[in-house]
ZADREN-251041 format. One record per residue (C-alpha): residue number from 1; residue in three letters; chain; x negated, y negated, z. Coordinates in steps of 0.5 Angstrom, whole numbers, plus 500, padded with zeros to 3 digits. Example, Ala and Ser with C-alpha at 12.3 -4.5 7.8 and 13.67 -1.06 7.14 Angstrom:
BEGIN
{r 1, "Ala", "A", {475, 509, 516}},
{r 2, "Ser", "A", {473, 502, 514}},
END
This chain:
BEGIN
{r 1, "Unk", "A", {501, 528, 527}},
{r 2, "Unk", "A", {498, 522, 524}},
{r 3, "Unk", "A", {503, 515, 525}},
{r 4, "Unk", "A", {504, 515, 517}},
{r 5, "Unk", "A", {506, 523, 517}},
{r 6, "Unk", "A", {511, 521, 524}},
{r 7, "Unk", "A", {514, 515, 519}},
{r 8, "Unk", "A", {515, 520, 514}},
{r 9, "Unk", "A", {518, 526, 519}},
{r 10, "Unk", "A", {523, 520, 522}},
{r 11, "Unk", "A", {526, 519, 515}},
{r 12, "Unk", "A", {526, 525, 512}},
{r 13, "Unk", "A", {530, 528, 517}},
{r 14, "Unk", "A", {535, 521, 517}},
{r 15, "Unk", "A", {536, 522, 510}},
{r 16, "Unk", "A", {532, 515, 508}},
{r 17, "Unk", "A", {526, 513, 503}},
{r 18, "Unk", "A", {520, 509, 505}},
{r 19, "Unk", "A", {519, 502, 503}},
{r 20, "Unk", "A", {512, 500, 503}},
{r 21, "Unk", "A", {511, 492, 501}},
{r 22, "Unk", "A", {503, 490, 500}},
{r 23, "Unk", "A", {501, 483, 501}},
{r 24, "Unk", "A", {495, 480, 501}},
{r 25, "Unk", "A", {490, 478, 506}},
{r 26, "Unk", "A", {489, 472, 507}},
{r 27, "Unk", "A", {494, 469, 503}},
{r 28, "Unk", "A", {497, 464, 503}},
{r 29, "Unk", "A", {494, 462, 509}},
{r 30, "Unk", "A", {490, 467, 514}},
{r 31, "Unk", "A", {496, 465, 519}},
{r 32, "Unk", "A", {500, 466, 515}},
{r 33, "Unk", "A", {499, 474, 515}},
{r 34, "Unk", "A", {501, 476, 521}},
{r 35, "Unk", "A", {508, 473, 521}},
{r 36, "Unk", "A", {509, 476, 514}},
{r 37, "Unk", "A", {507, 483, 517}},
{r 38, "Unk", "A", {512, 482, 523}},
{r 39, "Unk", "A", {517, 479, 518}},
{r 40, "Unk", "A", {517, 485, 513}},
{r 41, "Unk", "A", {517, 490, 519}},
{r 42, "Unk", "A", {524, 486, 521}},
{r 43, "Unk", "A", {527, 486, 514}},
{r 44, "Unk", "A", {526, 493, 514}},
{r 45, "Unk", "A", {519, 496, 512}},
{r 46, "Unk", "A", {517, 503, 514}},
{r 47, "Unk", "A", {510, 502, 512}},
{r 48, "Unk", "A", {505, 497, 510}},
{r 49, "Unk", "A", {500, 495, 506}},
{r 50, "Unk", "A", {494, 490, 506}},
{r 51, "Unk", "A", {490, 488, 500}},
{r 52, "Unk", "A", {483, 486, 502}},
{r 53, "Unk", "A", {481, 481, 498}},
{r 54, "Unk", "A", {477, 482, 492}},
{r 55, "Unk", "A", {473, 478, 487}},
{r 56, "Unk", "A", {474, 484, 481}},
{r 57, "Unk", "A", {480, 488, 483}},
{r 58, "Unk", "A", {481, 493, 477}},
{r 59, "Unk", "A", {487, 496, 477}},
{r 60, "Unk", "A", {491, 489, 480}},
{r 61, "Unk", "A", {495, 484, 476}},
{r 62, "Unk", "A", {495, 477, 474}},
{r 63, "Unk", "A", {499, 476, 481}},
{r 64, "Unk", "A", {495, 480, 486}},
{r 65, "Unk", "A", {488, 477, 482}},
{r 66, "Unk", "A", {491, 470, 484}},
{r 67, "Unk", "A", {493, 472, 490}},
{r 68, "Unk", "A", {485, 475, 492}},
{r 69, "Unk", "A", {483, 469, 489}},
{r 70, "Unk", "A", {486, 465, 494}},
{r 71, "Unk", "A", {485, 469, 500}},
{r 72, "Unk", "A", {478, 469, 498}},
{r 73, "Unk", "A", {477, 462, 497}},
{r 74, "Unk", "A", {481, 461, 505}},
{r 75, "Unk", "A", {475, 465, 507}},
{r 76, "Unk", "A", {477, 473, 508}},
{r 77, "Unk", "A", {473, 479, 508}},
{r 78, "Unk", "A", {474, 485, 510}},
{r 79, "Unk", "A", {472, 483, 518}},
{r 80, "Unk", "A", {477, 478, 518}},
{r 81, "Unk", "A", {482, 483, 515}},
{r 82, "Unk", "A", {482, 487, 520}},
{r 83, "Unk", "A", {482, 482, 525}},
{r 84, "Unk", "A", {488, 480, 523}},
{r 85, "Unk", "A", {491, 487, 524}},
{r 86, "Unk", "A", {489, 488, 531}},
{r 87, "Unk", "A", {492, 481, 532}},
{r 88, "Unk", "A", {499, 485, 528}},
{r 89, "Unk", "A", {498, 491, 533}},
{r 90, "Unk", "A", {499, 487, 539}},
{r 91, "Unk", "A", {507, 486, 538}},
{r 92, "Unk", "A", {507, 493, 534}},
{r 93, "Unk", "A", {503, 498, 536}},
{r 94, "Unk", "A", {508, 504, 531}},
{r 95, "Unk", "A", {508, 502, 524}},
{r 96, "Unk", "A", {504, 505, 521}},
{r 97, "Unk", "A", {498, 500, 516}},
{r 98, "Unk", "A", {496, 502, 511}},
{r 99, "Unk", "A", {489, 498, 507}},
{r 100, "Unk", "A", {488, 498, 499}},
{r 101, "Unk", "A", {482, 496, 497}},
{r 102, "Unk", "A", {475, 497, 493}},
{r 103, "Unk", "A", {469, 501, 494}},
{r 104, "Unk", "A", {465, 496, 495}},
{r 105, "Unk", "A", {466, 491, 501}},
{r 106, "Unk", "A", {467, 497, 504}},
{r 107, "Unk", "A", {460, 499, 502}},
{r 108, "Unk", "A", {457, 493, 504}},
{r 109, "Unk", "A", {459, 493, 511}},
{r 110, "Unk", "A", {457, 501, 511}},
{r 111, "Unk", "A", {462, 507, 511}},
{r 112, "Unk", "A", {461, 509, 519}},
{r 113, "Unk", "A", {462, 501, 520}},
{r 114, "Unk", "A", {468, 501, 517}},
{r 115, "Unk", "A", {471, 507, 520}},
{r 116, "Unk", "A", {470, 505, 526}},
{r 117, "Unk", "A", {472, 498, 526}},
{r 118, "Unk", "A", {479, 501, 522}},
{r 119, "Unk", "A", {480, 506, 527}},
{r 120, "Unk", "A", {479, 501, 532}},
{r 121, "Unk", "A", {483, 496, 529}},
{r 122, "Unk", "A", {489, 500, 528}},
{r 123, "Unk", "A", {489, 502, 522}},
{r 124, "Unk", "A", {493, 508, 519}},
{r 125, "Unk", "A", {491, 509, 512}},
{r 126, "Unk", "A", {487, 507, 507}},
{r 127, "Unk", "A", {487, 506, 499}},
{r 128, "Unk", "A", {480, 506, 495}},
{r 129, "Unk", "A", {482, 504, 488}},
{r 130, "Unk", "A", {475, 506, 485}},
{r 131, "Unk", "A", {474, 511, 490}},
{r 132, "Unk", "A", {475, 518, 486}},
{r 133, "Unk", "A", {477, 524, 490}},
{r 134, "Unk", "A", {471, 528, 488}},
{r 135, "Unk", "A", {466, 523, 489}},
{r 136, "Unk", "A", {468, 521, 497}},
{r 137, "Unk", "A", {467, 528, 500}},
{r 138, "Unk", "A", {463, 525, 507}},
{r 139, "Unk", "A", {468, 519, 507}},
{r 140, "Unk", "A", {474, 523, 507}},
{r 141, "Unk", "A", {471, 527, 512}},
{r 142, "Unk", "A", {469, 521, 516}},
{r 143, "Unk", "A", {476, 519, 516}},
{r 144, "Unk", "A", {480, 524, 518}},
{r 145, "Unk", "A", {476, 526, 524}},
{r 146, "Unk", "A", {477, 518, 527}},
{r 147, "Unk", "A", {485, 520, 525}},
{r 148, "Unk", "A", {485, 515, 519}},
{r 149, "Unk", "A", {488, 518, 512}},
{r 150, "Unk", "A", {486, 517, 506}},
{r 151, "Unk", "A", {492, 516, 500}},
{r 152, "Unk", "A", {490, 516, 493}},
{r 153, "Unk", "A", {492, 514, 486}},
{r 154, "Unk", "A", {495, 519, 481}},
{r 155, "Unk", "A", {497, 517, 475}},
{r 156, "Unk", "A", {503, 518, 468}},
{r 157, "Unk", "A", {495, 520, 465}},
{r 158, "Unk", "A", {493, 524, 470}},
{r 159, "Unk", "A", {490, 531, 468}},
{r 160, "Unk", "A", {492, 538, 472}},
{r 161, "Unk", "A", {485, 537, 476}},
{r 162, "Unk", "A", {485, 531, 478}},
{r 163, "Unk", "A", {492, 532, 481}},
{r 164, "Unk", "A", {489, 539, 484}},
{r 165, "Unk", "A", {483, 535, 488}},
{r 166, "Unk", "A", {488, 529, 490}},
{r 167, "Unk", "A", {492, 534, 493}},
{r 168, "Unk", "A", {487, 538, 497}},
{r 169, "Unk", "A", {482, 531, 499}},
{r 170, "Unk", "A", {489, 526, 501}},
{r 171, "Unk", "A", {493, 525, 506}},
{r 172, "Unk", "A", {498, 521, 509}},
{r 173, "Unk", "A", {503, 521, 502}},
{r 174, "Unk", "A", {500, 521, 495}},
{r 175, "Unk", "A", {501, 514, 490}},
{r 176, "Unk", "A", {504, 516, 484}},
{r 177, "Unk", "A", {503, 509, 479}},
{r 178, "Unk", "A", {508, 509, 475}},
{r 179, "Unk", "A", {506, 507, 469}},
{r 180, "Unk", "A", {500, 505, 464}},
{r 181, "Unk", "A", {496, 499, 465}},
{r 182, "Unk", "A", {495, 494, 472}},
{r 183, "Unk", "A", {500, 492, 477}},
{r 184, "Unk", "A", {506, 487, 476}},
{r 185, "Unk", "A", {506, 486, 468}},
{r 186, "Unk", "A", {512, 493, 467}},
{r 187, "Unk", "A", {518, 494, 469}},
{r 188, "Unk", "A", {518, 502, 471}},
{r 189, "Unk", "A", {522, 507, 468}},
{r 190, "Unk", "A", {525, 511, 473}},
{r 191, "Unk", "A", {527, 517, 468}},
{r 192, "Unk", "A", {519, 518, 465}},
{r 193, "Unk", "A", {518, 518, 474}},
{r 194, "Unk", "A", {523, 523, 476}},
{r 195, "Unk", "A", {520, 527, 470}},
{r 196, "Unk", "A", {513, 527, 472}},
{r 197, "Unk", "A", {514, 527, 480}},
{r 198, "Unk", "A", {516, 535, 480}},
{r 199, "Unk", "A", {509, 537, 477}},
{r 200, "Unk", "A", {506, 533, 483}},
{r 201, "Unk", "A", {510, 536, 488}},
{r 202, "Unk", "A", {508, 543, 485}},
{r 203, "Unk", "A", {501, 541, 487}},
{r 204, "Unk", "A", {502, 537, 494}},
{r 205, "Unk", "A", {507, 538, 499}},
{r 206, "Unk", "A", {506, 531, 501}},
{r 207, "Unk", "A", {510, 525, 501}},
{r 208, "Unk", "A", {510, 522, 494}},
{r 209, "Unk", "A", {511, 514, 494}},
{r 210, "Unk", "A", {512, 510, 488}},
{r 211, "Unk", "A", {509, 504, 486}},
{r 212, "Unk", "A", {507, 499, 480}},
{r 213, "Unk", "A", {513, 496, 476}},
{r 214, "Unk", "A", {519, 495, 482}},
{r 215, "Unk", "A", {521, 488, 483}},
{r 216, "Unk", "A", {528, 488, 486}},
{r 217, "Unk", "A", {534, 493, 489}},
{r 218, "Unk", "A", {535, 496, 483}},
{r 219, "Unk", "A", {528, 499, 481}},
{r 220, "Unk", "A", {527, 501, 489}},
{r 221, "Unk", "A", {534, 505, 489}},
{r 222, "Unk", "A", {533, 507, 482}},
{r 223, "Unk", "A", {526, 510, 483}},
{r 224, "Unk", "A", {527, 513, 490}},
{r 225, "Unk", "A", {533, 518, 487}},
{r 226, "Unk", "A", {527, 522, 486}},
{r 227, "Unk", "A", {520, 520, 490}},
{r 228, "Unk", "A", {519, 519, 498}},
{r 229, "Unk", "A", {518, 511, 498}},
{r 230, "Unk", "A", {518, 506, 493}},
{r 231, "Unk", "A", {512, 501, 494}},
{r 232, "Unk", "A", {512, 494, 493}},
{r 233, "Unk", "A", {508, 488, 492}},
{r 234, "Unk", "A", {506, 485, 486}},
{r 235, "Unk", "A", {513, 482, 486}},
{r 236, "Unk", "A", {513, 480, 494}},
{r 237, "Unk", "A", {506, 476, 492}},
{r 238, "Unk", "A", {509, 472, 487}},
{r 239, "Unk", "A", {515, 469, 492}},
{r 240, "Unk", "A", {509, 468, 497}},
{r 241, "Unk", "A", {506, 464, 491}},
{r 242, "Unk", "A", {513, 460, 489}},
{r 243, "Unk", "A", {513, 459, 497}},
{r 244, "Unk", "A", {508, 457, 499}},
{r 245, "Unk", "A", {506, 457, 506}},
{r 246, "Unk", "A", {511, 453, 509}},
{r 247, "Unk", "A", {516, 457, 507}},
{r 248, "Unk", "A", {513, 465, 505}},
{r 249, "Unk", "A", {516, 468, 511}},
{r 250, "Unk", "A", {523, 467, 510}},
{r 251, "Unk", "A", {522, 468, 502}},
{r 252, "Unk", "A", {519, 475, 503}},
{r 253, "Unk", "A", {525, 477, 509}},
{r 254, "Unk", "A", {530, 474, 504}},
{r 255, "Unk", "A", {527, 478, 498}},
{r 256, "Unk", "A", {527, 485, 502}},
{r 257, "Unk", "A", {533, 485, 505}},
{r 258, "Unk", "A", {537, 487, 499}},
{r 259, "Unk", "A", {532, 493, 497}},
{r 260, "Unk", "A", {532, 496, 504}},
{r 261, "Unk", "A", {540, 495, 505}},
{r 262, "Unk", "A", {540, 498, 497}},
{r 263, "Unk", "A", {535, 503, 499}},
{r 264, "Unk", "A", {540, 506, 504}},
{r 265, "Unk", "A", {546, 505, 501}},
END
């Protein structure tokens, strides 16, 4: 059993929901990830998320474009992503990391690369935007046999194959995007979620983690009476923004704390 499938199995049998933040690499600082993976963790984080920097990041909003901007320009590439997570494993080998990214910092380091060197660094789970589950068959493939799930994206649009091949390529959990449209400009409506999910759990018996659109405890509390996990980034982003980085990881803690504790109220 995969860290991401035991993380799932532990809560379910708790009778709690996931709560998965992003943040992204490199941002604010390159020191600054390593105390802001730890700090989410101790707020109460079950599985985490790493932006990979990127330069054109499609499905992303203006706060998470910012923030791969500033990561890019500290000098982040996928390299120095995932040393950052060998250095976060040194003191947490069991939650379990998640990477979110593009095709093609990937490409450019070489799929067999790149498996090998996320195995090695740790990492549980990735999230490649413009990767379409019926065109990556052999990176499918290759992750799942270095242990290594690969979670896609669904969406409000997205037609009855699409969902068939997710549940038939994914593991780990299955990412329902909320609404229409990039990261961090909507607020999510739990209604139209809780109405849409039970198609997706016809098709799929993994975990269904929802993001795009939850800002604070009770969007989390709200969207989670029908999904697994709630996800979380675009807000957490904007407070490492407002912070800087003096002051980011109290700031992440602080806005955490509140969802984790509405989460399991």
């Amino acid at each position: 059993m995969s860290r991401i499938a035991g993380r799932f199995a532990t809560l379910k049998a708790a009778g709690r929901k996931a709560l998965i933040p992003y943040i992204t690499a490199g941002d604010p600082l390159p020191a600054s990830t390593v105390p802001l993976l730890h700090a989410l963790v101790e707020a109460g984080a079950d599985i985490l998320e790493i932006g990979v920097p990127f330069s054109d990041p499609m499905a992303d909003g203006p706060a998470i474009q910012r923030s791969s901007e500033r990561a890019l320009k500290n000098g982040i590439g996928l390299s120095d992503v995932l040393n950052l997570v060998i250095d976060f494993r040194k003191k947490d080998s069991t939650t379990p990391v998640v990477l979110m990214g593009y095709a093609n910092p990937i490409e450019a380091m070489g799929v067999e690369k790149f498996v090998a060197a996320a195995q090695a660094a740790g990492i549980d789970g990735v999230i490649v935007v413009d990767y379409p589950p019926e065109e990556c068959a052999p990176f499918v493939e290759r992750c799942r046999k270095s242990g290594i799930d690969v979670i896609f994206l669904l969406a409000p649009t997205s037609t009855d194959e699409r969902i068939r091949s997710v549940a038939l390529a994914g593991s780990g959990y299955l990412y329902y995007v909320s609404l229409k449209g990039v990261t961090g400009v909507k607020n999510v409506d739990a209604g139209e979620v809780a109405a849409h999910l039970p198609k997706l759990r016809a098709a799929s018996t993994l975990p269904i983690a929802v993001g795009f659109g939850i800002k604070d405890a009770d969007s989390a509390r709200a969207i989670a009476k029908s999904a697994d996990a709630v996800i979380i980034g675009s807000r957490i982003v904007q407070e490492i923004e407002s912070a800087g980085a003096e002051h980011a990881v109290a700031r992440v803690k602080a806005l955490i704390a509140p969802i984790r504790k509405a989460l399991d109220a």
